[in-house]
C-alpha atoms as an extended CHARMM CRD file, in Angstrom:
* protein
*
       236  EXT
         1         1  UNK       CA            -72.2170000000      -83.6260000000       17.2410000000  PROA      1               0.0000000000
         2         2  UNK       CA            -69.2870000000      -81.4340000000       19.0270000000  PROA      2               0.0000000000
         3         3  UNK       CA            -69.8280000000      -78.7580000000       16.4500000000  PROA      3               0.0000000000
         4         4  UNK       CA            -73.7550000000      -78.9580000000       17.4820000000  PROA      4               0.0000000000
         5         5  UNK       CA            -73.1930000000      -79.1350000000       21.3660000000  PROA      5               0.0000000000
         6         6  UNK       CA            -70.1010000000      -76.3050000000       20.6410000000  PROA      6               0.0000000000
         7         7  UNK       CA            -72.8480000000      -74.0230000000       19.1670000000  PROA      7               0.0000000000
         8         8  UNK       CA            -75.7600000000      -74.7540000000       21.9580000000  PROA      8               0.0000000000
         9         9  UNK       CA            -73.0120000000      -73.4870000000       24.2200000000  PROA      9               0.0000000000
        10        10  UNK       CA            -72.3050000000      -70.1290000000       22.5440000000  PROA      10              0.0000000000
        11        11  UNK       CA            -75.7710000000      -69.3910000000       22.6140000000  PROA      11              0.0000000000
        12        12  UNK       CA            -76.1960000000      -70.3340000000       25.7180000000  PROA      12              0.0000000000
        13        13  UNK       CA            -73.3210000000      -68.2400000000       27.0990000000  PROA      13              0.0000000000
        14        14  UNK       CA            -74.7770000000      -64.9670000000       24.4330000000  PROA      14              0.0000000000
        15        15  UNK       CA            -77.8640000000      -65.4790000000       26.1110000000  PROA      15              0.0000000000
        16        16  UNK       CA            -76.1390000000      -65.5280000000       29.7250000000  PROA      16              0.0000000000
        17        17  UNK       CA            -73.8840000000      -62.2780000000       28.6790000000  PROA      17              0.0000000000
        18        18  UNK       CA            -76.9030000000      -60.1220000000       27.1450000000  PROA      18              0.0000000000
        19        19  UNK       CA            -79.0500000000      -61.1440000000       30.3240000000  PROA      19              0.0000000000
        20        20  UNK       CA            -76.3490000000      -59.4820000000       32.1090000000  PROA      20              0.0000000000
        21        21  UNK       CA            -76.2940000000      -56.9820000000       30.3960000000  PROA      21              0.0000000000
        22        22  UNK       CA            -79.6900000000      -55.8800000000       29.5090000000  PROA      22              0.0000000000
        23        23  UNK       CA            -81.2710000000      -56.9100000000       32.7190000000  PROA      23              0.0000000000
        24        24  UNK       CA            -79.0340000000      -55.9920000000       35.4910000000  PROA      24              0.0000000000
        25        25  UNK       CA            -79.7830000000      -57.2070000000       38.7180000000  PROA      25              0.0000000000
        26        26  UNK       CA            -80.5450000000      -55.4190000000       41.7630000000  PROA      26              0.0000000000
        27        27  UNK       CA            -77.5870000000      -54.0840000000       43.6610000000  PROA      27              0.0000000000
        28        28  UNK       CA            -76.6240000000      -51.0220000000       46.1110000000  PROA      28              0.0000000000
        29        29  UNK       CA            -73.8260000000      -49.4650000000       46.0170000000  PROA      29              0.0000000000
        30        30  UNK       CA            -72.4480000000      -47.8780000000       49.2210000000  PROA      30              0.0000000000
        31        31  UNK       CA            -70.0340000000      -44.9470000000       48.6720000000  PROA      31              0.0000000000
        32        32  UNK       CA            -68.1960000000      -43.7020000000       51.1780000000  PROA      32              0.0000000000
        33        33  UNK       CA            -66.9720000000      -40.2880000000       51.1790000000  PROA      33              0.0000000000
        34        34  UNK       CA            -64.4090000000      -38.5400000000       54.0430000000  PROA      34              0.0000000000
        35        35  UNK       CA            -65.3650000000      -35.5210000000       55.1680000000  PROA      35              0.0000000000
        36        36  UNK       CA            -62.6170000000      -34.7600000000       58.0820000000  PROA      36              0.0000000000
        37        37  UNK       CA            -60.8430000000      -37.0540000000       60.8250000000  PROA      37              0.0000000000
        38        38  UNK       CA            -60.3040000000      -35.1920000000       64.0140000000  PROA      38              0.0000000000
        39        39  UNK       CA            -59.7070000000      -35.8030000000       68.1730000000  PROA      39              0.0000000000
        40        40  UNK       CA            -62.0020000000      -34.9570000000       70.5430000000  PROA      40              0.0000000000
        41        41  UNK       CA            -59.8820000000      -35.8480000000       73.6260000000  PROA      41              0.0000000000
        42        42  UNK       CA            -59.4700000000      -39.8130000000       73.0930000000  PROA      42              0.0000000000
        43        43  UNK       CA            -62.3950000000      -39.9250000000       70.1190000000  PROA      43              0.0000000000
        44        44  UNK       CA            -61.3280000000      -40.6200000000       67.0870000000  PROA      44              0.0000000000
        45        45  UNK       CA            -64.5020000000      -38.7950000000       65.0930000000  PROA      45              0.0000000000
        46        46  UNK       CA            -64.6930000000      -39.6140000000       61.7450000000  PROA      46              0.0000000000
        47        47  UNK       CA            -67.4630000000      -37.6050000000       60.0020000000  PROA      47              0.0000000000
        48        48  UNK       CA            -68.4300000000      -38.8920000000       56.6270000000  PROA      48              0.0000000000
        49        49  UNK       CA            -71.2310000000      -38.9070000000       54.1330000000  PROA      49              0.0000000000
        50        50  UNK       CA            -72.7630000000      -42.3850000000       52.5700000000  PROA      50              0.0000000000
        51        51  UNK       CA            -74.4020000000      -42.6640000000       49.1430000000  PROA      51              0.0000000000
        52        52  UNK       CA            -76.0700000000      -45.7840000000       47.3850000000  PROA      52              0.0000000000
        53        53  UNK       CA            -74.9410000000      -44.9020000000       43.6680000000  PROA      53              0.0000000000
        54        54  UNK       CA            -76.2960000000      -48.2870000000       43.1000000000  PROA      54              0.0000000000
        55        55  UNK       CA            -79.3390000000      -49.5830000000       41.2600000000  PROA      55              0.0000000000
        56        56  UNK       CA            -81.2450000000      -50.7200000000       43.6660000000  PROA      56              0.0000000000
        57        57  UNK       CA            -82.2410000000      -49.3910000000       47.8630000000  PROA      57              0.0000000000
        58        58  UNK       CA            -80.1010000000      -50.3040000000       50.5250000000  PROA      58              0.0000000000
        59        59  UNK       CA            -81.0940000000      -51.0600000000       53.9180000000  PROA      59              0.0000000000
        60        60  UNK       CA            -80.3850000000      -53.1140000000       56.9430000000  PROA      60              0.0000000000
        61        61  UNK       CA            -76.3660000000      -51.8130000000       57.1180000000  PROA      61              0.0000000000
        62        62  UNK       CA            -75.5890000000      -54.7020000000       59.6760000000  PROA      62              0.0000000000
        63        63  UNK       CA            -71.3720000000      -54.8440000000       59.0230000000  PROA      63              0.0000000000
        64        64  UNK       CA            -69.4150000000      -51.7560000000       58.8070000000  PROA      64              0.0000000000
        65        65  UNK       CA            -65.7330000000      -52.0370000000       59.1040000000  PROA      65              0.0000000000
        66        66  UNK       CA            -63.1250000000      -49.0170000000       59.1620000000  PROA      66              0.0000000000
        67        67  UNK       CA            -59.6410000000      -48.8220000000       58.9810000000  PROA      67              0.0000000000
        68        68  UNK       CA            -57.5450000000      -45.5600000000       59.6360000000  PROA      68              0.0000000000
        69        69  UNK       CA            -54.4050000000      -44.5910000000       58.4180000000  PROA      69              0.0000000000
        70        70  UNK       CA            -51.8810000000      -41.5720000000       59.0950000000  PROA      70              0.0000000000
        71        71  UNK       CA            -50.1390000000      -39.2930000000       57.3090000000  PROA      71              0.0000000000
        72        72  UNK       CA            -47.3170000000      -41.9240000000       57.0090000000  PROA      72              0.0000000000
        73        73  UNK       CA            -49.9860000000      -44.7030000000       55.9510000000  PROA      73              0.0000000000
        74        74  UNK       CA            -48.7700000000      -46.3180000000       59.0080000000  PROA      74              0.0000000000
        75        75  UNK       CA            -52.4440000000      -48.5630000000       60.6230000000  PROA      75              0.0000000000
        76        76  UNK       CA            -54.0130000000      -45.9340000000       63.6430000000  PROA      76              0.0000000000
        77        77  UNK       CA            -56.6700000000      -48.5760000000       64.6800000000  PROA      77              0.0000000000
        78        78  UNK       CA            -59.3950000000      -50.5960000000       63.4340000000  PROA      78              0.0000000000
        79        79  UNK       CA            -63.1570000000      -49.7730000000       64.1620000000  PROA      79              0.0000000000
        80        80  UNK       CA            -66.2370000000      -52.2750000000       64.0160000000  PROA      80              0.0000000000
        81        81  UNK       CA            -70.1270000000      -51.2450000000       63.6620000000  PROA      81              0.0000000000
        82        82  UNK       CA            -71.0720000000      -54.4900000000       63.5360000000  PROA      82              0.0000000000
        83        83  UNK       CA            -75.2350000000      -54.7730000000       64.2340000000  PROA      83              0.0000000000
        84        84  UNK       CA            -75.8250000000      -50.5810000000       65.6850000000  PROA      84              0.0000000000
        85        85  UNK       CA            -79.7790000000      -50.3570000000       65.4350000000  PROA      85              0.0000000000
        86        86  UNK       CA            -78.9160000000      -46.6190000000       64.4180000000  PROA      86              0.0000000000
        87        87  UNK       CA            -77.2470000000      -47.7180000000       61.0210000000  PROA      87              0.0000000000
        88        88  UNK       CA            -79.6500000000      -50.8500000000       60.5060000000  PROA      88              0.0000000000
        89        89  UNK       CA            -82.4390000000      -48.2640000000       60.3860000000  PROA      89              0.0000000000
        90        90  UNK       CA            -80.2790000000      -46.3040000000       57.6970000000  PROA      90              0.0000000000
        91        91  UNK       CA            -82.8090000000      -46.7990000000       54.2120000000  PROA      91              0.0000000000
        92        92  UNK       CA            -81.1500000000      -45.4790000000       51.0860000000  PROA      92              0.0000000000
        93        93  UNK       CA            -82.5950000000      -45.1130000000       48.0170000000  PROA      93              0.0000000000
        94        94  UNK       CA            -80.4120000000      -45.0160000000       44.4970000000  PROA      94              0.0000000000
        95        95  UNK       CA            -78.6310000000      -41.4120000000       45.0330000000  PROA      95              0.0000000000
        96        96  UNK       CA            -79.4450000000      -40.9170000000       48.4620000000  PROA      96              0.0000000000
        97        97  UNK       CA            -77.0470000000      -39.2310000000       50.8430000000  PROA      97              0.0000000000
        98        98  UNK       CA            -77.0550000000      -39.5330000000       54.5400000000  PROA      98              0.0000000000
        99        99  UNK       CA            -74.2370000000      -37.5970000000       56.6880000000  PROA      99              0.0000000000
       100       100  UNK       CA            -72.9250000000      -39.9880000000       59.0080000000  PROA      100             0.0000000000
       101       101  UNK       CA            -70.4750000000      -39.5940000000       62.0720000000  PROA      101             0.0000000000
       102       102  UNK       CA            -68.6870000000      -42.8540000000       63.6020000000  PROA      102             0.0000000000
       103       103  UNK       CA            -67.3600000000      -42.3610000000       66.7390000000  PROA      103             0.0000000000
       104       104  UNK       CA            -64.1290000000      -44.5050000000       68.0960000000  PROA      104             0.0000000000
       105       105  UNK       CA            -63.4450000000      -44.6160000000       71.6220000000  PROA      105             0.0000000000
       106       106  UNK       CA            -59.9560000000      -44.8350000000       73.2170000000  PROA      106             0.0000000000
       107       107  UNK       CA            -57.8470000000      -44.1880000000       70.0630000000  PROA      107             0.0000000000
       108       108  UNK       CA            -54.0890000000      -43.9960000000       69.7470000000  PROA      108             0.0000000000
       109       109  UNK       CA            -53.5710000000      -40.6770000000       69.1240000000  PROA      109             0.0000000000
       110       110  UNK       CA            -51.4390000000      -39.9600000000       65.6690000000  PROA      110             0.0000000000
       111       111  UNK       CA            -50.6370000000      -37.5040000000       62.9380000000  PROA      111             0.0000000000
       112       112  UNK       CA            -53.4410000000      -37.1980000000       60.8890000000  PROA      112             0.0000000000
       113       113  UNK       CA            -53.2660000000      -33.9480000000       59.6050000000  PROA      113             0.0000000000
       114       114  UNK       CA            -53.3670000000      -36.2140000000       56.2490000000  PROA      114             0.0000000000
       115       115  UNK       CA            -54.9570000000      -39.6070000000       56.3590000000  PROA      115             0.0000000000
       116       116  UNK       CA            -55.9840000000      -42.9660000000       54.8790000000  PROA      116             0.0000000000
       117       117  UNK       CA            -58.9960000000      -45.0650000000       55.1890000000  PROA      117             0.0000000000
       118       118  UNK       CA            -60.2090000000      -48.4110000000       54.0510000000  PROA      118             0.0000000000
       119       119  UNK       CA            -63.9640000000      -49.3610000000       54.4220000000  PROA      119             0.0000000000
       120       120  UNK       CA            -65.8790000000      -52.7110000000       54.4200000000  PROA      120             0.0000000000
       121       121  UNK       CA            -69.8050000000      -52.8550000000       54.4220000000  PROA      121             0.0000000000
       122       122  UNK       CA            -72.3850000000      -55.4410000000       54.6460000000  PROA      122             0.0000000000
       123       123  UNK       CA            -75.8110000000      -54.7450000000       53.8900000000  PROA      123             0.0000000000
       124       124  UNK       CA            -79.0230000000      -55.6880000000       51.9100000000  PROA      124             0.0000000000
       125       125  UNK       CA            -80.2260000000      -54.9800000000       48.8070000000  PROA      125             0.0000000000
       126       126  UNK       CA            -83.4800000000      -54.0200000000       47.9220000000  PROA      126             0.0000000000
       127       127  UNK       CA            -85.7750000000      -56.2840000000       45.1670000000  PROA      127             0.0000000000
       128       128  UNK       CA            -86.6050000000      -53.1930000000       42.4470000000  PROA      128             0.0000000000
       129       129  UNK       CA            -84.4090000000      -52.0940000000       40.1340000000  PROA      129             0.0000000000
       130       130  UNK       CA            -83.8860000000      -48.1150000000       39.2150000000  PROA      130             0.0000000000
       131       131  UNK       CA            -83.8880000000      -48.3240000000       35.3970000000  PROA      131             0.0000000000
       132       132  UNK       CA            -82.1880000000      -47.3300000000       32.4830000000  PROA      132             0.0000000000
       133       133  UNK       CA            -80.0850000000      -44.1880000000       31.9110000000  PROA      133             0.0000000000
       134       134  UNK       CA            -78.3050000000      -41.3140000000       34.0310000000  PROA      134             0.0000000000
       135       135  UNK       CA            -79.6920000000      -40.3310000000       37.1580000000  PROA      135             0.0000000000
       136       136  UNK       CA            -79.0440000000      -36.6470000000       38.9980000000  PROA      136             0.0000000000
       137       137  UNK       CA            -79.0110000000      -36.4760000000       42.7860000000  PROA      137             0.0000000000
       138       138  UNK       CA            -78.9820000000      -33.7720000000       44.5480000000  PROA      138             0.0000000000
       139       139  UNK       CA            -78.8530000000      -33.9420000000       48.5800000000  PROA      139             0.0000000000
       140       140  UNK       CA            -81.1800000000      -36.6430000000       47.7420000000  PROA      140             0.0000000000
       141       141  UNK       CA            -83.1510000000      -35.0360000000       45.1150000000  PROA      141             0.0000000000
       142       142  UNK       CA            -83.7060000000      -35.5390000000       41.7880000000  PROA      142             0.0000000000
       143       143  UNK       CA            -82.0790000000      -33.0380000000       39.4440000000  PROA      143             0.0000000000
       144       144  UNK       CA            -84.2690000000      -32.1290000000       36.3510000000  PROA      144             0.0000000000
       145       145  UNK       CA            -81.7460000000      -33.8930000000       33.7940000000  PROA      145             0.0000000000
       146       146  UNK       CA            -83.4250000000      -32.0440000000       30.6460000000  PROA      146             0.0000000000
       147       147  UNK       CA            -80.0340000000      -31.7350000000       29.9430000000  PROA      147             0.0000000000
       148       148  UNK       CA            -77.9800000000      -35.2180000000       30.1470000000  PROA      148             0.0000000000
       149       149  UNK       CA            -74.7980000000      -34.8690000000       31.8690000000  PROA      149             0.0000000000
       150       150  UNK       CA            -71.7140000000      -36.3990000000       29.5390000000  PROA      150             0.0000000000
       151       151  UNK       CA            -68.3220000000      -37.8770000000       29.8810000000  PROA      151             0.0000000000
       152       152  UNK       CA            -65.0400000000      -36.9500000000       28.3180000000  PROA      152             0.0000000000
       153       153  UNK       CA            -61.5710000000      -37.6170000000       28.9090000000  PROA      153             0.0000000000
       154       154  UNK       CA            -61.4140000000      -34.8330000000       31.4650000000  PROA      154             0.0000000000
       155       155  UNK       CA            -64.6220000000      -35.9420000000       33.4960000000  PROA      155             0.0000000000
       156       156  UNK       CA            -68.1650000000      -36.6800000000       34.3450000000  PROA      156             0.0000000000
       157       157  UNK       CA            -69.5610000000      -33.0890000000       33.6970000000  PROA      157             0.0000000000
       158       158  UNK       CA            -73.4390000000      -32.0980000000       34.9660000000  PROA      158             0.0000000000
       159       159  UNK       CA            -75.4230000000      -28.7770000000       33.3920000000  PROA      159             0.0000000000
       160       160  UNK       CA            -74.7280000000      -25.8510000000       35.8430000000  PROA      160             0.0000000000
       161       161  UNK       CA            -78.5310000000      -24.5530000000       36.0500000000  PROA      161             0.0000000000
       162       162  UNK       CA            -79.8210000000      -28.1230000000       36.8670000000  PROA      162             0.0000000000
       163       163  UNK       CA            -77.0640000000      -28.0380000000       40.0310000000  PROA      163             0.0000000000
       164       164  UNK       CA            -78.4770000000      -24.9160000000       40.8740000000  PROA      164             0.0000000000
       165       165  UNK       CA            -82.4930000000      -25.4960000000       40.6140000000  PROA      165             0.0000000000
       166       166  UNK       CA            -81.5970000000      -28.7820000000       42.3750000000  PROA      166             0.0000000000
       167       167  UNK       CA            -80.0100000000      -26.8080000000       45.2710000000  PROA      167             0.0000000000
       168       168  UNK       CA            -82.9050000000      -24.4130000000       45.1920000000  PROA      168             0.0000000000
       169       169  UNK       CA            -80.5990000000      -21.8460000000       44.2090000000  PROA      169             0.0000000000
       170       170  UNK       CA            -80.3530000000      -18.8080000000       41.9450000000  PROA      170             0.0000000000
       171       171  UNK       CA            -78.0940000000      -18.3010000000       39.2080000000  PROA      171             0.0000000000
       172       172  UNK       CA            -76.2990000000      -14.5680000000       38.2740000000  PROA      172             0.0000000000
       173       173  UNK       CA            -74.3010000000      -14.4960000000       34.7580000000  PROA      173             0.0000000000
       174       174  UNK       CA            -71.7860000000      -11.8540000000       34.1610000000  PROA      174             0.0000000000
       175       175  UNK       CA            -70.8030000000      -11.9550000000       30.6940000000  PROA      175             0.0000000000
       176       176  UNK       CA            -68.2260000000       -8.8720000000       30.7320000000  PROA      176             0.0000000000
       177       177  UNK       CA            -66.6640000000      -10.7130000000       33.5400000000  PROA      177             0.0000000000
       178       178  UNK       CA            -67.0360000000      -14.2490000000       32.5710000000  PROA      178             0.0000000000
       179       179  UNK       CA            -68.4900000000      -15.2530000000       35.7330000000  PROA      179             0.0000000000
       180       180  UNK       CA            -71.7100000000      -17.6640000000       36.8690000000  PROA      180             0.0000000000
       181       181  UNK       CA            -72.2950000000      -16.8160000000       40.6530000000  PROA      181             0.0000000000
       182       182  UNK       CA            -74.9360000000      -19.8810000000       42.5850000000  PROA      182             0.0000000000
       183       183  UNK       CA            -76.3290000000      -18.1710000000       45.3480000000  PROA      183             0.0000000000
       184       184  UNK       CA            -78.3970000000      -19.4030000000       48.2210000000  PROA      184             0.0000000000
       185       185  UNK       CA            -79.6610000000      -16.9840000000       51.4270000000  PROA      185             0.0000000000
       186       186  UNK       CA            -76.2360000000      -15.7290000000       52.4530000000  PROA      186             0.0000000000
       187       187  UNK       CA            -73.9470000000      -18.3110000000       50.6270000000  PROA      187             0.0000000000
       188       188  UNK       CA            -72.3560000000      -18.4240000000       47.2290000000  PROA      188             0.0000000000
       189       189  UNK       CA            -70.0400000000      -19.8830000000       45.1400000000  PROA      189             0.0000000000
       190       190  UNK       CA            -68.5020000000      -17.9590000000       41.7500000000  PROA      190             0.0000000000
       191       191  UNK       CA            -67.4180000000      -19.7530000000       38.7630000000  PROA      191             0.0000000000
       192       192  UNK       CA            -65.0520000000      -18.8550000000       36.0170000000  PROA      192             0.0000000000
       193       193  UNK       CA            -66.3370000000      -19.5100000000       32.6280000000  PROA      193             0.0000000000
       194       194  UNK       CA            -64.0390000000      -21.2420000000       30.5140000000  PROA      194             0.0000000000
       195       195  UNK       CA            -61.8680000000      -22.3430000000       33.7830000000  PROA      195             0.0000000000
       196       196  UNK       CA            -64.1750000000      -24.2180000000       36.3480000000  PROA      196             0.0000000000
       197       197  UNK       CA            -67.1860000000      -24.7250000000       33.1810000000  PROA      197             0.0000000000
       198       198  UNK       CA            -67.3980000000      -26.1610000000       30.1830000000  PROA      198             0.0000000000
       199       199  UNK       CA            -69.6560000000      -24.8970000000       27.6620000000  PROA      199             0.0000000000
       200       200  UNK       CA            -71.5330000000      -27.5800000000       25.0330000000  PROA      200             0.0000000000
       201       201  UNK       CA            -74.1200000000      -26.8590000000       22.8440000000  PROA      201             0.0000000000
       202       202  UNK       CA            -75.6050000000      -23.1670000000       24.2440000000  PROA      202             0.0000000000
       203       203  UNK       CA            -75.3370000000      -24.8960000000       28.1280000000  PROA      203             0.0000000000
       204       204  UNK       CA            -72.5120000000      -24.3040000000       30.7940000000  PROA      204             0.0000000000
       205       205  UNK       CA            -71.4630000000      -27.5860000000       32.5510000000  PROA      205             0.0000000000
       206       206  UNK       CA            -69.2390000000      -28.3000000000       35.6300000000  PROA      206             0.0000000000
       207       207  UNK       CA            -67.4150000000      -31.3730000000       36.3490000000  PROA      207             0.0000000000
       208       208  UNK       CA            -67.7070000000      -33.3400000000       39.7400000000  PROA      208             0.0000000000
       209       209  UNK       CA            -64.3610000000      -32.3980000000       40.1140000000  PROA      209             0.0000000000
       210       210  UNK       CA            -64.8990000000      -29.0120000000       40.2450000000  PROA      210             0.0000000000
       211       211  UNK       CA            -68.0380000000      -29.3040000000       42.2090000000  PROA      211             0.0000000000
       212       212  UNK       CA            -65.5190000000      -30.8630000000       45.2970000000  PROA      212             0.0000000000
       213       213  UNK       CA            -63.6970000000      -28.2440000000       44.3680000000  PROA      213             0.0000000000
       214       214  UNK       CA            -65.3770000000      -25.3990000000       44.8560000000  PROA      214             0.0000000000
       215       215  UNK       CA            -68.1540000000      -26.2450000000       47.1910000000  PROA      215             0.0000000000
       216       216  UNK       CA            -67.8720000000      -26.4130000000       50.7270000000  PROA      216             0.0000000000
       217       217  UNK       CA            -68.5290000000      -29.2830000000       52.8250000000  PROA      217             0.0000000000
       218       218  UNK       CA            -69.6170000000      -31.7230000000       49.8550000000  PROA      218             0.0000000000
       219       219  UNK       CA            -69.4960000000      -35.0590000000       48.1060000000  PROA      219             0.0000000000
       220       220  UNK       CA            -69.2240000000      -36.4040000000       44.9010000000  PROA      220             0.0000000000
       221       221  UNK       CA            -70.1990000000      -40.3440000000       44.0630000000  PROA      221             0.0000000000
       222       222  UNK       CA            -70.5110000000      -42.0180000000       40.8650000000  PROA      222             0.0000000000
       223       223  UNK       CA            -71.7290000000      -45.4130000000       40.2810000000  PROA      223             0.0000000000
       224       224  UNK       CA            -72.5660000000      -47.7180000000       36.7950000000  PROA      224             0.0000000000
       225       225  UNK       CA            -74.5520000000      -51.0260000000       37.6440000000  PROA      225             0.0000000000
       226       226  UNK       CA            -75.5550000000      -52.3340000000       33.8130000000  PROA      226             0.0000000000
       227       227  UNK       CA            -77.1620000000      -49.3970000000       32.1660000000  PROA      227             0.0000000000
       228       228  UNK       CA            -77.8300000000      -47.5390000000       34.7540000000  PROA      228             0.0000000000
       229       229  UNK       CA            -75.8610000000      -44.3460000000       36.2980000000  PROA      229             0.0000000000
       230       230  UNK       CA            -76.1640000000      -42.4870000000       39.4010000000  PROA      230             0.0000000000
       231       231  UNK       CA            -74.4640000000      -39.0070000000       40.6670000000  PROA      231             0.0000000000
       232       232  UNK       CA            -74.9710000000      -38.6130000000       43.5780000000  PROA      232             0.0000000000
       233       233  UNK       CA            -74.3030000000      -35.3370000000       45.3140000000  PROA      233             0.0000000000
       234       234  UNK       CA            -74.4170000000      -33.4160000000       48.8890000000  PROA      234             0.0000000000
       235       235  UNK       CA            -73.6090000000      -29.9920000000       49.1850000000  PROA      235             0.0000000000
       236       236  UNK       CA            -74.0010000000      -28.4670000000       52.2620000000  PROA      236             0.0000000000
């Protein structure tokens, strides 16, 4: 009888593990990145971009907590949005991006030339589920992923023409100088083959380091929820 009720429990607990597994449950993921920390008088501005690199929408951000740190790591102050209609209204979809400024009145001034912050939100999630696989954001649109990005030791790396057609940009090779310029209007960014690409199979690829790297005002945010990915990216 134990050997009976020990094996009703493993496959109970298989069943439990490939549920979790297989069928993922709903959840957003809210990524935070820093895009500067400045003064304006006694603001504290802190300007920032927010991703959902989770499965599943996000709305209703009702709790947003922020602690700020100087150079020395030493506690600045510590900010609640706790119930703003602005950021309630705030929908995101799996990959969107939304640029975000929070605003703290009557700060103590400090060094931040570098600085440190620590984030809490509360929020809901929504009731559908994104799927399976690897999913391409760009400023909240899809990227064609005809070719699926990969993962190395190095990095999470994304195909170079996809970034491009996602930005609505246009793409310039220079073989004799080893070069692939992205161009949109009056900006552009060059890339080194070899040094900020990788080439697999015929296709040059750039790592989401390299695209914080190299781009401008951006953002980079991965998230894995079961067997789903996300990337989501902003570029300015």
């Amino acid at each position: 009888m134990k050997k009976l009720v020990a094996s009703i429990l493993s496959v109970v607990l298989f069943v439990m593990l490939a549920s979790s597994v297989f069928a993922a449950q709903p959840v957003g993921n809210l990524s935070v990145t820093s895009l500067s920390l400045t003064y304006k008088g006694k603001q504290l501005v802190y300007d920032t971009v927010l991703s959902n690199v989770g499965n599943a929408a996000i709305s209703d951000i009702h709790t947003f907590h922020v602690q700020f740190f100087d150079k020395n790591k030493q506690l600045i102050t510590t900010a609640a949005f706790d119930n703003d209609p602005q950021l309630q209204s705030v929908v995101l979809q799996p990959g969107d991006v939304k640029r975000w400024t929070f605003v703290v009145e009557d700060a103590p001034e400090a060094d931040i030339s570098y600085y440190y912050v620590k984030t809490h939100a509360e929020f809901i999630n929504g009731s559908k589920t994104l799927g399976s696989g690897t999913f391409v954001m760009v400023n909240g649109k899809s990227a064609s992923v005809k070719v699926k990005p990969y993962t190395d030791q190095t990095g999470t790396y994304i195909s170079v023409r996809e970034l491009a057609n996602a930005l609505g940009a246009k793409i310039t090779i220079n073989g004799k100088a080893k070069t692939i310029t992205i161009s949109k209007g009056k900006a552009s960014v060059t890339l080194k083959q070899g040094v900020d690409t990788k080439e697999r199979k015929g296709s040059a690829y750039i790592s989401l380091h390299t695209i914080h790297k190299v781009f401008g005002t951006n953002s980079v945010a991965v998230g894995k929820t079961g067997s789903t990915q996300v990337i989501a990216i902003y570029i300015q």
